[in-house]
C-alpha positions in Angstrom: 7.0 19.8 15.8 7.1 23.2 17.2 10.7 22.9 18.5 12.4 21.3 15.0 10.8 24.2 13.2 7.8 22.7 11.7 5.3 25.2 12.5 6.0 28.6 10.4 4.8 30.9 12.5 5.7 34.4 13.4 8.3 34.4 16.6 5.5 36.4 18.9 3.3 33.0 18.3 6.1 31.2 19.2 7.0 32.5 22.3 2.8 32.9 23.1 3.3 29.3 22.4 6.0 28.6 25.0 4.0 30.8 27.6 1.0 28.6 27.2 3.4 25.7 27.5 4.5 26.9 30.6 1.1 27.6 31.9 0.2 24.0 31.1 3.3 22.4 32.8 3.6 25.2 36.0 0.2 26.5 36.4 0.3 30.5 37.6 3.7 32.1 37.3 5.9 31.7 40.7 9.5 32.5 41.2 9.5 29.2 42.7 8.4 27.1 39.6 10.7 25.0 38.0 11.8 26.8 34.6 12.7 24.2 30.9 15.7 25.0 29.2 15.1 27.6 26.6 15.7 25.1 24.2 12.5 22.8 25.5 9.9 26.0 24.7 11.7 27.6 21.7 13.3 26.4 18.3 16.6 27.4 18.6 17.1 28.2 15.1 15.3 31.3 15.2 18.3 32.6 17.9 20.5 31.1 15.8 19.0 32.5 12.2 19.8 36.3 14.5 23.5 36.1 14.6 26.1 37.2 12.0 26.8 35.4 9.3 30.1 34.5 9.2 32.1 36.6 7.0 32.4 35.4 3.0 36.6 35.1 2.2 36.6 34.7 -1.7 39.2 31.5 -2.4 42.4 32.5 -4.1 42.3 32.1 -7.9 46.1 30.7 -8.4 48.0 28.1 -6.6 50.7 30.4 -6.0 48.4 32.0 -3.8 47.0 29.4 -2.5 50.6 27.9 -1.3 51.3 31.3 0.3 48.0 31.1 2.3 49.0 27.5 3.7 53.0 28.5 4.5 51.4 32.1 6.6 49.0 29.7 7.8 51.8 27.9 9.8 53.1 30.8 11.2 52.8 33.7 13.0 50.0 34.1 10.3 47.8 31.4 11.5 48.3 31.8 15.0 46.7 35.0 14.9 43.5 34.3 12.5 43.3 31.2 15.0 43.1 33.6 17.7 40.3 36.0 15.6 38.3 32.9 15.1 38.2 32.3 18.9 37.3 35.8 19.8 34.9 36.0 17.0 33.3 32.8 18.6 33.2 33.2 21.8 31.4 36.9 20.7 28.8 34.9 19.0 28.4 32.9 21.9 27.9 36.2 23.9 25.2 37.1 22.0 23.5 34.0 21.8 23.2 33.9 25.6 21.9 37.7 25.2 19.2 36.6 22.4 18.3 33.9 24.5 17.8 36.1 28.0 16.1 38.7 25.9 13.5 35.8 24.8 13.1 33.8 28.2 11.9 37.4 29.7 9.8 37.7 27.0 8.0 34.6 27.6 8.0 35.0 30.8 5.7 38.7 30.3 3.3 36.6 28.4 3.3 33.8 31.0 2.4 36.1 33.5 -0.7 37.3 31.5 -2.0 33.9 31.4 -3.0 34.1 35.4 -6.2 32.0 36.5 -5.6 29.9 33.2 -6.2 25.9 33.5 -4.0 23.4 32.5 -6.8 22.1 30.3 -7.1 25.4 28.9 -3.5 26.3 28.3 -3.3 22.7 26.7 -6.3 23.8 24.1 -5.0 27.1 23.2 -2.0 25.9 22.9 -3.8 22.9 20.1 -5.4 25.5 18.7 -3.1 28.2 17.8 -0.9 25.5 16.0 -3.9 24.7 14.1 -4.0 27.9 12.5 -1.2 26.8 10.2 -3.2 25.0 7.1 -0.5 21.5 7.6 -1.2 21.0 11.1 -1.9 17.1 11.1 0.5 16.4 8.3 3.9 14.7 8.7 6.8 16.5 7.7 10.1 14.9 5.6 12.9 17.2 4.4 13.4 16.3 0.8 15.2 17.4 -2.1 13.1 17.9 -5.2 15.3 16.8 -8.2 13.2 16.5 -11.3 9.7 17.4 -12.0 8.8 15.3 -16.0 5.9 15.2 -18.1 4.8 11.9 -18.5 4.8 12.0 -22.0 6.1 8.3 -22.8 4.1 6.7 -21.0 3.8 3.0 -22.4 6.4 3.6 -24.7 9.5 2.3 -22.1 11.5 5.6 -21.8 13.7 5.6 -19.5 14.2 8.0 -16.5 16.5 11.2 -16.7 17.3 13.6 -14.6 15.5 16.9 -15.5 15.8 20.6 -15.4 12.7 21.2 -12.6 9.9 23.0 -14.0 7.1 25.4 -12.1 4.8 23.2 -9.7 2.2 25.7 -9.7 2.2 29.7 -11.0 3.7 30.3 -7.7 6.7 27.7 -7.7 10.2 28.9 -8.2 12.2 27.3 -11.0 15.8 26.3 -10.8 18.1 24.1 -12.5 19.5 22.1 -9.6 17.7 20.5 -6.6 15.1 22.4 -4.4 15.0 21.6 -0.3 11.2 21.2 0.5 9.0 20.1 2.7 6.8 17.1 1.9 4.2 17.1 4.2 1.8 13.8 3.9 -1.6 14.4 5.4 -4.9 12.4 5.6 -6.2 13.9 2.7 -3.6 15.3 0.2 0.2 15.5 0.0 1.8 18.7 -0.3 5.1 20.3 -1.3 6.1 23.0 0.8 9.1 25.6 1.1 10.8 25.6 4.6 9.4 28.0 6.5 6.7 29.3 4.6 3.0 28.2 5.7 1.9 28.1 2.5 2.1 25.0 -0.2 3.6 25.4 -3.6 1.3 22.7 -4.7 -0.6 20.2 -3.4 -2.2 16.6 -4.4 -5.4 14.6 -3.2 -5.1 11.2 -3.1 -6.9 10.6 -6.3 -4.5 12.5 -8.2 -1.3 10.7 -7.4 -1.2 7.2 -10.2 2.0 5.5 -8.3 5.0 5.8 -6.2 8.0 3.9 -5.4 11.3 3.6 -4.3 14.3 3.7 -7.1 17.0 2.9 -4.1 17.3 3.4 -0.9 17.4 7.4 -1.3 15.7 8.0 -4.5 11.6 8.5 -4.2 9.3 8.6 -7.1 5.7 10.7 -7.0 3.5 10.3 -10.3 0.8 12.9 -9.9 -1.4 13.1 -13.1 0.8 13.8 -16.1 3.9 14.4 -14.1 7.0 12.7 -12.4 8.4 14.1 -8.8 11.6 12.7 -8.2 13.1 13.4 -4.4 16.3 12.8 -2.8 15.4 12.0 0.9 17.1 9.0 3.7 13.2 8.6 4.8 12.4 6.3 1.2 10.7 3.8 3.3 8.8 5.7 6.5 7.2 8.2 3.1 6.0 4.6 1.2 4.6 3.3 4.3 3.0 6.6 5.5 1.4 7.0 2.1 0.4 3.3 2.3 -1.9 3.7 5.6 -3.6 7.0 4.5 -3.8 5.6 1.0 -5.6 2.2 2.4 -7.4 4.6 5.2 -9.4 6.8 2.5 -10.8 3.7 1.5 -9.7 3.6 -2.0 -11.1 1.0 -4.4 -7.5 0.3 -5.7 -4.3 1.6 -4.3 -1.7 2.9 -6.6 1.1 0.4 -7.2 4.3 0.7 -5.1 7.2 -0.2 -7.8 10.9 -0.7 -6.3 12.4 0.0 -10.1 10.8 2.0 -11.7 13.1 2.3 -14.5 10.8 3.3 -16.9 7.5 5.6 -16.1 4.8 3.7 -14.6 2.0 2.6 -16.8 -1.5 1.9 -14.2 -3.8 4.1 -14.2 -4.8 6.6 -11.7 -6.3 5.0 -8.4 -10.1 5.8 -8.1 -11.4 6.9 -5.0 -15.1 6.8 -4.0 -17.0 10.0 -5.2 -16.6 13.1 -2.9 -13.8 11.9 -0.8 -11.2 13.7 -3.4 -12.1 17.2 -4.9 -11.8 18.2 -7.9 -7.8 18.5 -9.3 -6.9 22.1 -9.1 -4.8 24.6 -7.1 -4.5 24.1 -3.6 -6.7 26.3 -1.6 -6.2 27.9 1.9 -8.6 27.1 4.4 -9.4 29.6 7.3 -8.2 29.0 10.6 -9.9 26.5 12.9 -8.8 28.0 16.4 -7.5 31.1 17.9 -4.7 29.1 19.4 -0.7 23.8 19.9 2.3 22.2 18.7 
């Protein structure tokens, strides 16, 4: 979880994190311990995300141009922007190595502060510090959030349509093409999260969501209330059955009904769920911290 990303976190708790992980696996810092691959204690997209972007060519407007580019291309032309790209690449790969040295000592320092630490204790920090992040526990999906719809014909057979997306909450960005989220599916709620940020833009108790279902094998449908989420993800199936088991773990007197085409917007009712196990629909609020210090 840590390693793909899934923990936003500043990169100091990252690399505490990695220390600890070290303490857990090595005990007390020795010369002699075996040392992970950089890429088994740290996400390597946060080395990655410190490199140059690669510099933006504007594409040529006319085709005159364009055949131009692809003749010098073939010539003495291309062999040298060939030759750029290569030195330009093995530079980045130059500095990765030096991003990556820079962070191993870092970890190392921390490790070294850890002295006299147990295994069992290094293991609990470590649970605890990831449980600082208001998701821990939740399973994590990459989606892309197409369409957010009133459910405004509901009963009256209107069909889907792709929409322009609208705010989730006072704090959701609008856009009219698809957003990359997070949906993070929990024992008690669902929640909608941008990548990185450990904050949700909205989240949903199990009482508030009516129905779900698949449209095809990439398409996913979440009616929450008065409104349609519609989600582009190649995980259709591991979200239904996820949902499924928490939904059927809560206890609820009557799950929501999982359609397979739902070519119109789904007419049950919302599912009831014994008093007190749901609060109250309404903004998502932060919880504080459990621990000081996991993945």
């Amino acid at each position: 979880m840590v390693l793909r990303g899934y923990v936003p976190t500043s990169e100091e708790t990252l690399q505490t994190l990695a220390a600890l992980r070290l303490q857990s696996l090595n005990s007390d810092f020795s010369t002699h311990a075996p040392f992970p691959r950089l890429e088994e204690l740290f996400p390597p997209h946060v080395l990655h995300a410190r490199l140059p972007p690669p510099p933006h060519r504007p594409p040529s407007k006319c085709r005159g141009a364009r055949l131009r580019a692809g003749l010098l291309a073939g010539g003495l032309w291309g062999q040298a922007l060939a030759k750029q790209r290569a030195e330009r690449d093995q530079r980045l790969r130059g500095r990765l190595r030096e991003e990556g040295a820079s962070t191993m000592a870092a970890i190392v320092e921390k490790w070294k502060l850890l002295q006299g630490m147990g295994r069992p204790e290094a293991m609990a920090a470590y649970v605890a510090l990831v449980r600082e992040w208001p998701g821990f526990g939740s399973t994590l999906f990459d989606v892309d959030l197409h369409a957010v719809r009133p459910r405004l014909g509901v009963g009256q057979g209107q069909p889907w349509q792709w929409a322009t997306l609208t705010p989730l909450s006072p704090q959701s960005p609008v856009g009219s093409g698809p957003q990359r989220l997070w949906l993070g599916i929990g024992a008690k709620a669902v929640s909608l999260y941008k990548p990185g940020e450990p904050e949700p833009l909205d989240s949903f108790c199990y009482g508030r969501i009516s129905s779900f279902g698949a449209s095809d094998s990439s398409t996913f449908r979440l009616s929450v209330e008065d409104r349609d989420l519609l989600f582009e993800t190649s995980q259709v199936d591991e979200i239904a059955q996820l949902l499924n088991t928490y939904l059927a773990s809560a206890g609820a007197q009557r799950l929501p009904r999982s359609q397979e085409h739902p070519t119109s917007p789904p007419t049950s009712e919302p599912t009831v769920l014994p008093q007190g196990l749901c609060p109250a629909a309404g903004p998502w609020q932060h919880q504080p911290p459990v621990g000081s210090s996991h993945s």
